[in-house]
VOGU-3710 file (C-alpha; in Angstrom, 3 decimals, decimal comma):
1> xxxxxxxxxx> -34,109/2,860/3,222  -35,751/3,918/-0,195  -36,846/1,090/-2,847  -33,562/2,322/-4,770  -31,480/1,824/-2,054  -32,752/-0,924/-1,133  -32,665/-2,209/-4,918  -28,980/-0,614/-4,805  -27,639/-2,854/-2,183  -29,666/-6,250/-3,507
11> xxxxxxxxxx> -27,050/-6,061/-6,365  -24,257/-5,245/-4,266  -24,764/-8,503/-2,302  -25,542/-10,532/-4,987  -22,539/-9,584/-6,947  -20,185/-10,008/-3,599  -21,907/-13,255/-2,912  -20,869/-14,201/-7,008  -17,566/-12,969/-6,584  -16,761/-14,972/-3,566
21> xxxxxxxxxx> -18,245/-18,037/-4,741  -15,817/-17,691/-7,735  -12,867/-16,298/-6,105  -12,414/-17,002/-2,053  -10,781/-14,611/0,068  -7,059/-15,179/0,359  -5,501/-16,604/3,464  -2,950/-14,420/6,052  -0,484/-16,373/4,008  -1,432/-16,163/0,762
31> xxxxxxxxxx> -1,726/-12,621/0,833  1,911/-12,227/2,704  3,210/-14,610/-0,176  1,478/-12,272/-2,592  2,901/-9,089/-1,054  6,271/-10,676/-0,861  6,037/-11,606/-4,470  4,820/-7,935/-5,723  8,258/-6,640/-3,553  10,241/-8,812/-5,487
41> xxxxxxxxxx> 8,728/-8,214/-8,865  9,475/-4,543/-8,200  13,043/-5,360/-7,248  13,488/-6,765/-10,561  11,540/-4,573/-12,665  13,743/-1,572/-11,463  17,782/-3,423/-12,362  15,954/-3,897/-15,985  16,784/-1,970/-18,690  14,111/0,750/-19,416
51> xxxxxxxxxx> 13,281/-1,545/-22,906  12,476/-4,502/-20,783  10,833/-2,632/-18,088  8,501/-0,807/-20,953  7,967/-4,206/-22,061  6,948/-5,999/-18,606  4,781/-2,860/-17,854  2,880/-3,449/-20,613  2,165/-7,016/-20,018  0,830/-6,204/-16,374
61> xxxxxxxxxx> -0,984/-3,497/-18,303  -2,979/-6,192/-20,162  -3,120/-8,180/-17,205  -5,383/-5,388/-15,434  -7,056/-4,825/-18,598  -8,441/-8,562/-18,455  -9,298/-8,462/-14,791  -10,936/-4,995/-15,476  -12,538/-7,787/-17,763  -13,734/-9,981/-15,584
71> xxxxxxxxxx> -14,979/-7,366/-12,728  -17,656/-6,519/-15,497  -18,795/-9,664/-16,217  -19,341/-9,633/-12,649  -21,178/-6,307/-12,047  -23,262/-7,016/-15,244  -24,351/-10,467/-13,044  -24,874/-8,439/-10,399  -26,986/-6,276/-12,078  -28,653/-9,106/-14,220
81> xxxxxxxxxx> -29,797/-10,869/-10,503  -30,743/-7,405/-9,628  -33,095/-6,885/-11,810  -34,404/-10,388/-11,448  -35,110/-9,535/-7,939  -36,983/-6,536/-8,832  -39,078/-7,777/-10,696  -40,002/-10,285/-8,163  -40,248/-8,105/-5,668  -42,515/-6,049/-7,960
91> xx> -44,833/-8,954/-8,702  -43,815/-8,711/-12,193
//
């Protein structure tokens, strides 16, 4: 493993290890619940007029825009911790 890669995959686990403190994995349940919630959504979204399904597909537009959001303020942790570990390591 090169000192990049090695640098490469410090981040990676750091930013995992921020992400999971913040968010836990989702149980068996909660993620059948989810799926079973997404199935209906989609059942309703396609009896709606096209108007109100433009509408509602725009909202869940800006809802992945925010948790594009939040993924960054994670990687740019990730990479902040990175870099703090580099220069550690680095004696610097």
């Amino acid at each position: 493993m090169t000192d990049e890669e090695f640098i490469t995959q410090a981040i990676i686990d750091r930013m995992d290890m921020v992400f999971q403190r913040a968010i836990p994995e989702p149980t068996e349940e909660e993620k059948a619940a989810r799926q079973e919630k997404e199935e209906q959504f989609q059942r309703i979204l396609d009896s709606l007029p096209e108007e109100d399904r433009a509408l509602l597909k725009e909202m869940q537009s800006e809802e992945f825009r925010l948790s594009a959001r939040d993924n960054e303020f994670f990687y740019r942790e990730g990479v902040k911790d990175g870099f703090s570990l580099y220069r550690f390591v680095a004696g610097g």
